[in-house]
Each structure stands twice: as structure tokens, then as C-alpha cells.
C-alpha positions, 0 to 999 in steps of 0.5 A, spaced: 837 400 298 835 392 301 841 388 303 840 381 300 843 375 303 847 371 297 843 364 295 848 359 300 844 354 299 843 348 294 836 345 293 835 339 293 830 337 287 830 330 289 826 331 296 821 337 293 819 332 287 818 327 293 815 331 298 810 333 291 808 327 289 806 324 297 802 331 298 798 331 291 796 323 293 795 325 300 793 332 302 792 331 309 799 330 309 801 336 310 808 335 313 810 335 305 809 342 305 815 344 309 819 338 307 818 343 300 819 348 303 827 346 306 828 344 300 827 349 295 826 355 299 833 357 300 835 364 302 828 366 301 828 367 309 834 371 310 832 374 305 825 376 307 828 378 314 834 383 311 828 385 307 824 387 313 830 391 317 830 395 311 823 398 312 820 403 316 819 400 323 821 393 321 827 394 325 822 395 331 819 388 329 825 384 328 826 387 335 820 385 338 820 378 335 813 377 336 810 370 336 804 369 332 802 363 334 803 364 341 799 371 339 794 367 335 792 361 340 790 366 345 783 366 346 784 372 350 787 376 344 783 373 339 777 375 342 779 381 343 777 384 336 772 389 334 766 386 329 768 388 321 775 388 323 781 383 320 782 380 327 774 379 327 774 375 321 780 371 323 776 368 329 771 367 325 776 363 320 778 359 326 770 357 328 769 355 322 774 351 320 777 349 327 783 350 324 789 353 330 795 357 328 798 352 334 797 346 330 800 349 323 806 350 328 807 342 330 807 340 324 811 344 321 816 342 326 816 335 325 822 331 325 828 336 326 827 343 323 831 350 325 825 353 324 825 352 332 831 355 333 832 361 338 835 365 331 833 372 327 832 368 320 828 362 324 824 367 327 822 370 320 821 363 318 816 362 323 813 370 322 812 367 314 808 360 317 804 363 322 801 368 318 799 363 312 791 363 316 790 371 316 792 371 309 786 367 307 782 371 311 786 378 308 785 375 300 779 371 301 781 365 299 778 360 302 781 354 307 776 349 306 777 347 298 784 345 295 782 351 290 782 356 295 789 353 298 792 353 292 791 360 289 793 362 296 800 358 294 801 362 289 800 368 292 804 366 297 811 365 292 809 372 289 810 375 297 816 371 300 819 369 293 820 362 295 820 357 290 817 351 294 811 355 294 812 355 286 813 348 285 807 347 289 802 351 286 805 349 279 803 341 281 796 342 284 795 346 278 797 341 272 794 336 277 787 339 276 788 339 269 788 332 269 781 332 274 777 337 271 778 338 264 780 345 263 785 351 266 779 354 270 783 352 276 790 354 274 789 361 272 786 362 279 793 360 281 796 364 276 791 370 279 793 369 286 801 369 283 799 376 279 795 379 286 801 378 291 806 381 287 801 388 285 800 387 293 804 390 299 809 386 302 805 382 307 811 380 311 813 387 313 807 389 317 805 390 324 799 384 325 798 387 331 795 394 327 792 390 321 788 385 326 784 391 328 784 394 322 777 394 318 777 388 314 775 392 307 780 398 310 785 394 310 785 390 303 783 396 300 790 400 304 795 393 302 792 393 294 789 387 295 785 386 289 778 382 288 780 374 287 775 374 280 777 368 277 779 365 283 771 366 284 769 364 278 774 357 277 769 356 284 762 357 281 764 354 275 768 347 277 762 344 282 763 337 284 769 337 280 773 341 285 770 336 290 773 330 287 780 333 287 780 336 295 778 329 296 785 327 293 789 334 295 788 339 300 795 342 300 795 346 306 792 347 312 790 344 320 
């Protein structure tokens, strides 16, 4: 049976609702996002790391402690993949959106932050942010849209049980209420939310083993489920989704 870390600590409501209402008005703000995190997170990390100790071969990650952002700005390491593989479309993630698995880490660390610290629990921390951009590459959801960025929020708070990662996907899908004029964009949320739970626990992986791996093997392998009505909130909301990444991009470098 996992051990379960009790919640220490208390969330801070005020901060999250700040940190919220700057993110939705400037979405290259992204700060805000682990400024949410902090506040509404809890134990979810200890959580998730004891969590990972209790699995087969997790004990053997937690005890290599692998960086991946260290191991995701290699160009040695990323040009390494074979075509088709998770790896391959990860390089080719980065090529198109000039996004770095190094730039999400300097921001994240803006200010003073623990997730720097030489500690298991910060580590399990950096391993749930470093992963963030091959989780758009496992579920398809793009980084170049806010839509592709918030269903992957909600997917998120499925997998680690963090509820900034709730609060966030809950006001990026009222606030398109307002800018589109139906809920297309919240039931891809609401389905990027019901796909992380019926998936494996992504967390718990060997990424080192998934980056090679073929990329349809390994959706197939993890119970990753085809984003339908994320697809059809894209197809259907054109310009409008548009006007609202202007406003709010929510995550990305």
C-alpha cells in the first residue's frame, strides 16, 4: 500500500487568486503559474514522491534522481533518438516552438523557491515541472494555443493531484466562456482532466525508457486516450481561440 504524506501545509487562497487573475490577463506571465502551484499544491509532491517509492523500480529512480532538464537540454541526448520514437517528436516539439526544458526551470525559479533545493521532495518537484513539455508531445495537446495548454492543466491535476493545477484549468475554462460564447473549450478541459485519470501515473516512469520508445506504442502502452473533444473545440472555435491566446497563453517558455 502507498504511504501518504499528511497535507502540512495551509493554502493560501489569497495568493492563488492573485497569481490567477495576473496569469488570465498576461499569459506570458508565467511565473504565475508556480507562484499557484506554491500556494495551492500542498503535499501533493511528498505525496507523489512516496508514491513513487512504492512502485516497481521507482525506488531505483528516486535513487538516481535523474535531472530532466539537464537531460532535455542536451542536444547530444535529444539528438539521439530514433525517428517515430517519443524522443523524435519531443526534438521536434522543441524545433517548432523554441520552447527549452532550461527556460521552464529559470522561471519556475524566480524569487525564492525550494524547488532548488538539494532535497527528495524538491527533486520530485523539479521531475512533475521538467516533464510538463513531454506530456504535450505524449497527449497531443499542443503548446502553441492556450486551448492545447489548458487541457494539458487539466490533465495535469488528474495525474499529481495538485490542486493549483485545478484552479488554473477552472479559470482559463470560465474565462473562455466569456470569450467564446459556448463551453467547447471547457469540455476539452474537462476531457484532458478524465484522460489523465484513466492513464497510467506518468510520474512514475522511466523517461529515459519512454523517449525511446515508439511514440504510438507508448500512448498506446500508458492508456493515453485520443483528445476528441480537445480536436473539436480546435476545429471549431477558429479565431475565437485566437483572440483568447492573445489574452492568456497560461504555460509555456
Amino acid at each position: 500500500m502507498a504511504t501518504t504524506v499528511s497535507q502540512p501545509y495551509r493554502k493560501d487562497w489569497r495568493t492563488a487568486f492573485g497569481a490567477l487573475r495576473k496569469l488570465l490577463a498576461n499569459g506570458d506571465d508565467t511565473h504565475q503559474v508556480f507562484v499557484i502551484m506554491r500556494a495551492l499544491n500542498g503535499s501533493a509532491t511528498l505525496n507523489g514522491y512516496h508514491r513513487l517509492l512504492n512502485r516497481p523500480g521507482g525506488g531505483r529512480i528516486a535513487y538516481r534522481r535523474p535531472e530532466l532538464a539537464e537531460m532535455l537540454s542536451d542536444p547530444a541526448y535529444v539528438a539521439s533518438f530514433a525517428p517515430g520514437s517519443v524522443g523524435a517528436a519531443y526534438r521536434d516539439w522543441l524545433a517548432d516552438t523554441g520552447y527549452t526544458a532550461a527556460g521552464l526551470a529559470e522561471i519556475s525559479l524566480g524569487g525564492v523557491d525550494r524547488l532548488a533545493d538539494e532535497h527528495p521532495y524538491a527533486w520530485f518537484g523539479r521531475r512533475t515541472r521538467d516533464l510538463h513539455d513531454t506530456w504535450h508531445v505524449l497527449t497531443g495537446y499542443k503548446a502553441d494555443e492556450t486551448l492545447g495548454e489548458a487541457a494539458l492543466v487539466g490533465f495535469s491535476y488528474a495525474q499529481t493531484g495538485g490542486l493549483g493545477w485545478a484552479w488554473i484549468a477552472l479559470g482559463a475554462a470560465l474565462k473562455s466562456r466569456g470569450v467564446t460564447g459556448n463551453w467547447l473549450f471547457a469540455r476539452a478541459v474537462w476531457e484532458g482532466w478524465r484522460n489523465g485519470r484513466r492513464a497510467a501515473w506518468l510520474l512514475g516512469e522511466d523517461y529515459d525508457a519512454v523517449l525511446h520508445e515508439p511514440l504510438d506504442t507508448a500512448r498506446a502502452r500508458l492508456g493515453i486516450r485520443e483528445p476528441v473533444a480537445y480536436r473539436r473545440a480546435q476545429a471549431a472555435l477558429g479565431p475565437a481561440l485566437a483572440s483568447y491566446a492573445s489574452a492568456a497563453k497560461l504555460v509555456g517558455t
